[in-house]
KELOKOL-915672 format. One record per atom (N, C-alpha, C, O): residue in one letter; x, y, z. Coordinates in steps of 0.1 Angstrom, whole numbers, plus 5000, padded with zeros to 4 digits. Layout:
N
AXYZ ...
! end
This chain:
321
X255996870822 X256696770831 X257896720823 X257896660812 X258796740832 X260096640827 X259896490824 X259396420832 X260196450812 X259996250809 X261496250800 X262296330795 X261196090803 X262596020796 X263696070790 X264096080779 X264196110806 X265296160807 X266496030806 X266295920812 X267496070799 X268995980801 X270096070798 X270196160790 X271096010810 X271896100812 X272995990807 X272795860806 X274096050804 X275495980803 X276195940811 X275996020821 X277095850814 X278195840824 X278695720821 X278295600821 X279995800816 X280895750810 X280695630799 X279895700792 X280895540793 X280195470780 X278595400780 X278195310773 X278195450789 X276695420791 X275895530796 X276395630801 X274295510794 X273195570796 X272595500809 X272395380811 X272295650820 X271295610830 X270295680826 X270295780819 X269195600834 X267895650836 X266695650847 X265595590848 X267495750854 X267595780870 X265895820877 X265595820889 X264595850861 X263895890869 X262495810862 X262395740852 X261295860874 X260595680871 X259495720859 X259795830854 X258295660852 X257695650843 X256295590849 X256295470852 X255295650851 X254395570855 X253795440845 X253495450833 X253695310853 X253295190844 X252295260835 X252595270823 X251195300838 X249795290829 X249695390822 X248695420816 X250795480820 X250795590805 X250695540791 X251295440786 X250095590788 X249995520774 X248895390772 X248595330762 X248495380787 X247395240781 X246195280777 X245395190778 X245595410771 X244695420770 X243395500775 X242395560769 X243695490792 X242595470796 X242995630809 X243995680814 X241695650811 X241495780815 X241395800833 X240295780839 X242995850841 X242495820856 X241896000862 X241796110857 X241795970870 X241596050881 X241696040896 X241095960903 X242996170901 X242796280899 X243296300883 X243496190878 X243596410876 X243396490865 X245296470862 X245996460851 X245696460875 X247096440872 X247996350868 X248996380862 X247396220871 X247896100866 X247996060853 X248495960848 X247096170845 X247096140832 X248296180824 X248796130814 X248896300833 X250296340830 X251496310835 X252696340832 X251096240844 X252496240860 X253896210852 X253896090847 X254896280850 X255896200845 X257396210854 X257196180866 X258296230851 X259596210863 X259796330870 X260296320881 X259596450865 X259296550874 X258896700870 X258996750859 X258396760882 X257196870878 X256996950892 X256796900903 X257097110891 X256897170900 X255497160904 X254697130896 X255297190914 X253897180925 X253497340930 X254197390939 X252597430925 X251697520925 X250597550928 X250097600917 X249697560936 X250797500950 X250597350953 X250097270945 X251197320966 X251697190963 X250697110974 X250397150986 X250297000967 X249396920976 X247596920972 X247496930960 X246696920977 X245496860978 X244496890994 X245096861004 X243396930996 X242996921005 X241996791009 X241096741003 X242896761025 X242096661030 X241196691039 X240896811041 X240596581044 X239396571054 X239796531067 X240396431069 X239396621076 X238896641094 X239496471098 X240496441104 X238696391093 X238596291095 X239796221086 X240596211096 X240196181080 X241196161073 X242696151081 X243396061078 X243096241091 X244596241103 X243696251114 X242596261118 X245196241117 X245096211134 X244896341139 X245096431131 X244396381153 X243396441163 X245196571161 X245196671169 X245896561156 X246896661162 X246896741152 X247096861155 X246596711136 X246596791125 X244896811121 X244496891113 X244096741128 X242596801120 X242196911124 X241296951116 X242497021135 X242697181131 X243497261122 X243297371118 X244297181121 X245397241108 X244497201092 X244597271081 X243797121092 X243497071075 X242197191078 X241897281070 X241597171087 X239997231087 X240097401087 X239197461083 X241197471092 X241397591095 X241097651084 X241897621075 X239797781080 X239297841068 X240597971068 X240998051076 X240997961055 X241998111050 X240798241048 X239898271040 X241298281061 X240598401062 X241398521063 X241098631068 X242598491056 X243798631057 X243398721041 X243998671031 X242598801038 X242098841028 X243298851015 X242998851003 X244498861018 X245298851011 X245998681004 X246598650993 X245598601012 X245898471008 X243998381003 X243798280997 X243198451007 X241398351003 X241898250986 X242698300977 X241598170985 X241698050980 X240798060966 X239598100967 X241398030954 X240698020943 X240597850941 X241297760947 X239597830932 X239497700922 X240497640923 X240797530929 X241297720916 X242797630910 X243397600924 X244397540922 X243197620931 X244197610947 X244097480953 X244897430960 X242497400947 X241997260954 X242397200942 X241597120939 X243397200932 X243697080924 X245497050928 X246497110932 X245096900923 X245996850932 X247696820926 X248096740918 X248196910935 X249496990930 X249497100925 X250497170926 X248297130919 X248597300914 X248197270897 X248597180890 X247397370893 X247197430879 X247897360870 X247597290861 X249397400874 X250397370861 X250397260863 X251597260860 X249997110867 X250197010865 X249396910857 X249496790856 X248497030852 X246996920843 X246797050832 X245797050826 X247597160829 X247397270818 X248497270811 X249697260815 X247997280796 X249397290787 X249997410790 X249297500796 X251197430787 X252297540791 X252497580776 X251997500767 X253297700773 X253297740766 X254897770764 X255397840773 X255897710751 X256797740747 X257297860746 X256597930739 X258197890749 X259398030753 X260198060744 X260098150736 X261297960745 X262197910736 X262897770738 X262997690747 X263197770730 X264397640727 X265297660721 X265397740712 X266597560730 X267997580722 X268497410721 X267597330722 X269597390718 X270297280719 X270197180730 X269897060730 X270597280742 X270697250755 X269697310767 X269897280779 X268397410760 X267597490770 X266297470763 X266097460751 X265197450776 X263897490770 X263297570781 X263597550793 X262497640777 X262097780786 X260597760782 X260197750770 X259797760794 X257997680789 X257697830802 X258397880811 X256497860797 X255897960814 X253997940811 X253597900800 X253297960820 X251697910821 X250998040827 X251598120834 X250198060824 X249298200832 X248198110835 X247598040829 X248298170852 X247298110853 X245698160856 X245598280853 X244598110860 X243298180859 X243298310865 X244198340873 X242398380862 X242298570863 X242398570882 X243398630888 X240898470890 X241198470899 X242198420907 X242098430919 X243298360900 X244298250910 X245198450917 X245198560912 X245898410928 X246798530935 X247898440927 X248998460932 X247898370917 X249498350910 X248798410896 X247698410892 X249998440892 X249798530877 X250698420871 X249798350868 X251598370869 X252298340858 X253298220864 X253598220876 X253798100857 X255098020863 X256098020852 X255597960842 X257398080849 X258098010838 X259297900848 X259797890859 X259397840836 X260197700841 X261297680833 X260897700821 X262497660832 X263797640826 X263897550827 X263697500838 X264497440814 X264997330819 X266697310812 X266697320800 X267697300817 X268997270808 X269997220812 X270697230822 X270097150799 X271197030800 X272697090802 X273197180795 X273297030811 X274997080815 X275497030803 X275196910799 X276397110796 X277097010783 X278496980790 X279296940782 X278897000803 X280096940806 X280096860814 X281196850820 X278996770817 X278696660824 X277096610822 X276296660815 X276996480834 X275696400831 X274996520845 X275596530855 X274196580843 X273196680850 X272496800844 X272996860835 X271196830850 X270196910849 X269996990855 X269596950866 X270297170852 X270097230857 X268597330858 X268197370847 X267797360869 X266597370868 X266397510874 X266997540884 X265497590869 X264797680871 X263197690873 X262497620865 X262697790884 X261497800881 X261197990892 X261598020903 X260198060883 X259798140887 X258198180895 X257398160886 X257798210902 X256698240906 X256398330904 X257198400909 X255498410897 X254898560898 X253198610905 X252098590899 X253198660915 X252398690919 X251498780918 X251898900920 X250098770914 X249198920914 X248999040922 X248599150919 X249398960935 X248698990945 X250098950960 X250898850959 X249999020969 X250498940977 X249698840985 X248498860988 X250398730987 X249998600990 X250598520993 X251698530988 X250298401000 X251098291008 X250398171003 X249098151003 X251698060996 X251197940992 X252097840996 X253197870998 X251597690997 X252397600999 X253297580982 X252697600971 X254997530982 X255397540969 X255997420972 X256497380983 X256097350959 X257197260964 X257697210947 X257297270936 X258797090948 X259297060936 X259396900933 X259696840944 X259196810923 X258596660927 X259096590914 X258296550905 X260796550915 X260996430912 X260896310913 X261596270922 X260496240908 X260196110914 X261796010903 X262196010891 X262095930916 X263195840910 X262695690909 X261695660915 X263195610901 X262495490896 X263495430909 X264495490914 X262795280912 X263795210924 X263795100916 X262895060909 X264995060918 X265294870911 X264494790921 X263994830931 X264594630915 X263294540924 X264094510933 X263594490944 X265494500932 X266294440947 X265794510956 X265394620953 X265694450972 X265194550979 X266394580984 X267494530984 X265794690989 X267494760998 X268594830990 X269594880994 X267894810974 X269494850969 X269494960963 X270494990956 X268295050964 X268895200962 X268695250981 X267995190989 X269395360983 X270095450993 X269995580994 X270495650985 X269395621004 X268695811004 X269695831014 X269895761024 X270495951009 X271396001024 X270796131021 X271196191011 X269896191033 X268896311031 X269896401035 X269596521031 X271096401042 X271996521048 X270996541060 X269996481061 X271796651071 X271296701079 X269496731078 X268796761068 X269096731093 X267896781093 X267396791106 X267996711113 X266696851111 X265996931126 X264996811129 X264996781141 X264096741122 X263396631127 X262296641114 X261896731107 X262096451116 X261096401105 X259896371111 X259796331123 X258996401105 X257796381108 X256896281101 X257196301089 X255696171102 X254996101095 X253896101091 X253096121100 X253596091077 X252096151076 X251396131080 X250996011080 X250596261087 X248896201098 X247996161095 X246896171102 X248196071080 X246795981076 X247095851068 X246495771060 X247995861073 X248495701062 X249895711056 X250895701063 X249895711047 X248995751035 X247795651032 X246895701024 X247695551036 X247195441025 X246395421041 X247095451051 X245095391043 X244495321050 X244995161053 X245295081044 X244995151063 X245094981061 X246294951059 X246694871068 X247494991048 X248494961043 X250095011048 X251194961048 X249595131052 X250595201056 X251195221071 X250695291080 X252595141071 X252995111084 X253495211096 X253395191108 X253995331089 X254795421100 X253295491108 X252195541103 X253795491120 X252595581129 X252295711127 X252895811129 X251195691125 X250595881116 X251195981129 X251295991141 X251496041119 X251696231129 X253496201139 X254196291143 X253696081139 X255196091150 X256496121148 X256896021142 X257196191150 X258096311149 X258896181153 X258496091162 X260296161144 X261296121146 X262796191141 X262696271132 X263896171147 X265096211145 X265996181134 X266796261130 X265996011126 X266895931121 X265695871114 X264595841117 X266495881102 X265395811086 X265695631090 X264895551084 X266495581096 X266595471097 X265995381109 X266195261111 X265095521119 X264495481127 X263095591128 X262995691134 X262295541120 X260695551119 X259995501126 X259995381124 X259295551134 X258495491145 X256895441137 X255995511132 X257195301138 X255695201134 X254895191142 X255195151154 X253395251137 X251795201142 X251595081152 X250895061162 X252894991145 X252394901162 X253794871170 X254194761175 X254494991168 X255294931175 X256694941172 X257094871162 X257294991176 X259594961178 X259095071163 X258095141161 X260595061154 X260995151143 X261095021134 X260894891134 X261395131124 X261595071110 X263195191098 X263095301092 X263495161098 X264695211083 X263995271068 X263795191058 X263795361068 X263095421053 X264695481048 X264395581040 X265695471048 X266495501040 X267195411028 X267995441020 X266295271031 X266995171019 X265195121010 X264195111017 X265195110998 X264295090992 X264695010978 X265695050972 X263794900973 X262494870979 X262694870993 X263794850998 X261594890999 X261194821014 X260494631008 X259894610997 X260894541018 X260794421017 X259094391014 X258994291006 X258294431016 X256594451016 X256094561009 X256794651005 X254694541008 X254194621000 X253394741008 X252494731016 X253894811004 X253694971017 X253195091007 X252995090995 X253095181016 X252795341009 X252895411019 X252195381029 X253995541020 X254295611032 X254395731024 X254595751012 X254295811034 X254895951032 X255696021045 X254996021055 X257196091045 X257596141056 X258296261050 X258596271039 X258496391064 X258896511058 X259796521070 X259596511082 X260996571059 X262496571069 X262296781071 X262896861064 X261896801077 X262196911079 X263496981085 X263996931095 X263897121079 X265097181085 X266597101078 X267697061082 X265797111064 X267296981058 X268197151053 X267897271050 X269597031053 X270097131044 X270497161030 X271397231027 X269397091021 X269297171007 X270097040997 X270297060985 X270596921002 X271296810994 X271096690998 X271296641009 X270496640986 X270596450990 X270996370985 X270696420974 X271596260982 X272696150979 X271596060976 X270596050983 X271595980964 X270695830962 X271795760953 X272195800942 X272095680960 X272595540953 X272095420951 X271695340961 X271995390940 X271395230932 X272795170930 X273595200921 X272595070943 X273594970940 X273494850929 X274394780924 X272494850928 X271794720915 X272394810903 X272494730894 X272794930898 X273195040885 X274395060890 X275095110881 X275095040903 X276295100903 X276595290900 X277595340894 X275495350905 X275595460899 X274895570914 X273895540920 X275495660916 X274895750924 X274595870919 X275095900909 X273595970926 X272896110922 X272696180931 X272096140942 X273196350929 X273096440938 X271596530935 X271496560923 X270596570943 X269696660940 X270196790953 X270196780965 X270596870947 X270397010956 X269397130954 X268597150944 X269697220965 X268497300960 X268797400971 X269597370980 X268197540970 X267997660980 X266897620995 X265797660999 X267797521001 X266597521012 X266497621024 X265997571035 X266897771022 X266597851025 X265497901019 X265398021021 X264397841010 X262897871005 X262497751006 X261497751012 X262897611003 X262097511005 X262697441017 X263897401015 X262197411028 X263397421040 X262597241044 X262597201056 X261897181035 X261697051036 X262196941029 X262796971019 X262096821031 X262396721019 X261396621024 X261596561035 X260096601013 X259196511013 X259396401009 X259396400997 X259596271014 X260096161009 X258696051009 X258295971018 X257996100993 X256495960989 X257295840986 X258295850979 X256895710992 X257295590992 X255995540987 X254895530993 X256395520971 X255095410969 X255995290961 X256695310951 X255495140970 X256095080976 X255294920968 X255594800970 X254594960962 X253294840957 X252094830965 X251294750965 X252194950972 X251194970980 X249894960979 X249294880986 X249295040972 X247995040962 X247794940952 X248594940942 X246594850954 X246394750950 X245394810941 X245494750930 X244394920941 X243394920932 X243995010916 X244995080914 X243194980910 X244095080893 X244395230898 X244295270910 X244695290888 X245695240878 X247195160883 X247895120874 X247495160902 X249095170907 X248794980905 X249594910899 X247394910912 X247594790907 X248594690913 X248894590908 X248994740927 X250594680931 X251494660924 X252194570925 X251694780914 X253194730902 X253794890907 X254994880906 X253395030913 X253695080912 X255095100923 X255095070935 X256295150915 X257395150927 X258295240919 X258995220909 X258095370931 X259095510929 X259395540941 X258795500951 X260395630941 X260595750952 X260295890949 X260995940940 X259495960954 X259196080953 X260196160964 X260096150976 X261396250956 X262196340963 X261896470961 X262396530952 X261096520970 X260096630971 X260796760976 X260196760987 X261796880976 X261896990983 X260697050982 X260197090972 X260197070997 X258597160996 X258897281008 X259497271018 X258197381004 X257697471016 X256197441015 X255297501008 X255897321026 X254797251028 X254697201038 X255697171044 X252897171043 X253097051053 X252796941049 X251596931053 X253096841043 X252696751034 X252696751023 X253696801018 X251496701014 X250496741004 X249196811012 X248196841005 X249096821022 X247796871024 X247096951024 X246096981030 X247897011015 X247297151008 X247497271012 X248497281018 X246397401008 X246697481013 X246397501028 X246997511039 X244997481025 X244697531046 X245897461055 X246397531064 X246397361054 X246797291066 X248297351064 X249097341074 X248797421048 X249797481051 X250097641056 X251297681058 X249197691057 X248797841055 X248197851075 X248397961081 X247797761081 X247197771092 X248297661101 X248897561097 X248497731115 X249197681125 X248997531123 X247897481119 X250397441126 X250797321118 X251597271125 X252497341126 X251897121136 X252897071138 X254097121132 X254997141140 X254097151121 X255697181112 X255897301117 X256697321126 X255297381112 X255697561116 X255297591126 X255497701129 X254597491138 X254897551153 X256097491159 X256497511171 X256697411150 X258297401154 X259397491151 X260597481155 X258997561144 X259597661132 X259897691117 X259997791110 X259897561115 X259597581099 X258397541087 X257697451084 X258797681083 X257597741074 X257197631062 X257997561055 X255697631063 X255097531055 X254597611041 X254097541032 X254897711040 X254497821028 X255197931030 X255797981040 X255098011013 X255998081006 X255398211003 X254498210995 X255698311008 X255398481006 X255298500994 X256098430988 X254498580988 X254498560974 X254198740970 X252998750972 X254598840967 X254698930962 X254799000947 X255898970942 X254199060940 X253999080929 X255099180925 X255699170914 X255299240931 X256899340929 X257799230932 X258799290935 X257899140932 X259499040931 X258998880925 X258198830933 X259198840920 X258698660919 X259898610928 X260998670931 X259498500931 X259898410934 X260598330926 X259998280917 X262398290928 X262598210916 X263198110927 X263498140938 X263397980921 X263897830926 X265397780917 X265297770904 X265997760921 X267097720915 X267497580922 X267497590934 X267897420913 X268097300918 X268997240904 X269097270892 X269297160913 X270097090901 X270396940907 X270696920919 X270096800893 X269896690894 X271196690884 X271296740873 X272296600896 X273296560883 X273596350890 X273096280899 X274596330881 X274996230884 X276196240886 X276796320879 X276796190896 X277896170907 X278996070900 X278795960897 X279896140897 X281196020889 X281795990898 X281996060908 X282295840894 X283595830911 X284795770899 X285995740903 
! end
């Protein structure tokens, strides 16, 4: 996982991406991932499986649907959450000045054989250019995705997501948060600045903090591969692009102080800028089986073939004006 990163621009240092509070305190969470979570990390595959019960009546055939395509059947490592590589050490490649090259093999039974990951620094500006490969044993179909998370200043309102184009957003069908979480599960909207709320009229998720303490999750599907975030409180903007002709989503986790219980504690406050070929986080089955998303048309998972990997190409820079 990428951590404490700082970029340049112009006679100062930014530091564009978040740090979970409770690293380092000691103490041991679960899931398996939080022990590592840091500013960002590919997702192999991407998400967690939920429960029937858990969404709303329009997605609990999609989470419950058993992978019965003998070429995709489900290992161990498939139910951890985000994927293998995000709780196993990786194994150095090489290193240069400006490159490091890490790759992971994973278990005998996983239908993934191998991930290498590039990471390198532009030396003619403030940005990161990113790679990642998939290699498959077997052919097979997985949810994939990729999961920066950016830190938000306490002003509210004063960082700014301009997601670019997109085919329509949809809201997660279980919350996220019981109790806490305002936008209405499962409802398909047009405009990030108009989210349709559980009780009622819309709401604006393009400016953050949000004014209260929330936890949301929404997926812009059919984007076109670039998004814009400006922190007006830093005076500083940032471009993430990517091939969203393979990841043809942008998952936007809003945790917002939402989560009152440890380790988040109500201190936690990030943005998660997610390109996924996913339906959510919810794993494989709900991505792999007919889906709100991919019965609109786009694909919640990624063909995976052993005669070709799969590679991802993105890049995080900072925006000079």
């Amino acid at each position: 996982m990428l951590g404490g990163v700082a970029l340049k621009r112009g006679d100062r240092q930014v530091r564009p991406f978040y740090e979970p509070p409770w690293i380092g305190d000691g103490t041991h969470q679960r899931p398996e991932l939080l022990n590592h979570m840091r500013s960002e990390f590919p997702c192999v595959p991407f998400g967690v499986s939920y429960a029937r019960e858990a969404v709303v009546e329009s997605w609990q055939e999609s989470v419950t649907t058993p992978v019965t395509e003998s070429h995709a059947l489900l290992d161990s490592s498939d139910d951890l959450l985000h994927g293998y590589g995000c709780v196993t050490d990786w194994t150095l490649v090489r290193q240069t000045d400006l490159e490091i090259e890490i790759a992971l093999e994973y278990p005998p039974a996983s239908p993934i054989a191998r991930l290498v990951r590039v990471v390198r620094a532009d030396p003619n500006g403030p940005a990161i250019d990113f790679s990642l490969a998939v290699e498959a044993r077997k052919e097979t179909r997985r949810p994939i995705g990729l999961h920066p998370n950016l830190a938000l200043p306490s002003l509210a309102g004063a960082f700014q997501i301009d997601p670019g184009a997109f085919r329509f957003g949809v809201v997660h069908p279980g919350g996220p948060e019981p109790g806490v979480s305002r936008a209405e599960p499962g409802a398909f909207f047009d405009r990030l600045d108009q989210v349709p709320l559980r009780a009622g009229g819309t709401a604006a998720f393009d400016r953050f903090p949000l004014p209260h303490n929330t936890e949301e999750i929404v997926q812009l599907c059919g984007v076109d591969g670039a998004v814009i975030l400006t922190d007006d409180e830093s005076q500083v903007a940032y471009r993430l692009c990517w091939d969203a002709s393979v990841l043809p989503s942008l998952l936007l986790w809003i945790s917002n102080r939402g989560r009152s219980y440890g380790p988040w504690n109500s201190h936690n406050l990030c943005l998660g800028v997610e390109p996924v070929a996913s339906a959510f986080e919810l794993g494989c089955r709900a991505a792999l089986a007919a889906n709100p998303i991919n019965e609109r048309g786009i694909p919640t998972a990624i063909a995976l073939d052993p005669g070709q990997p799969v590679e991802f190409a993105y890049r995080f820079e900072v925006l000079t004006q």
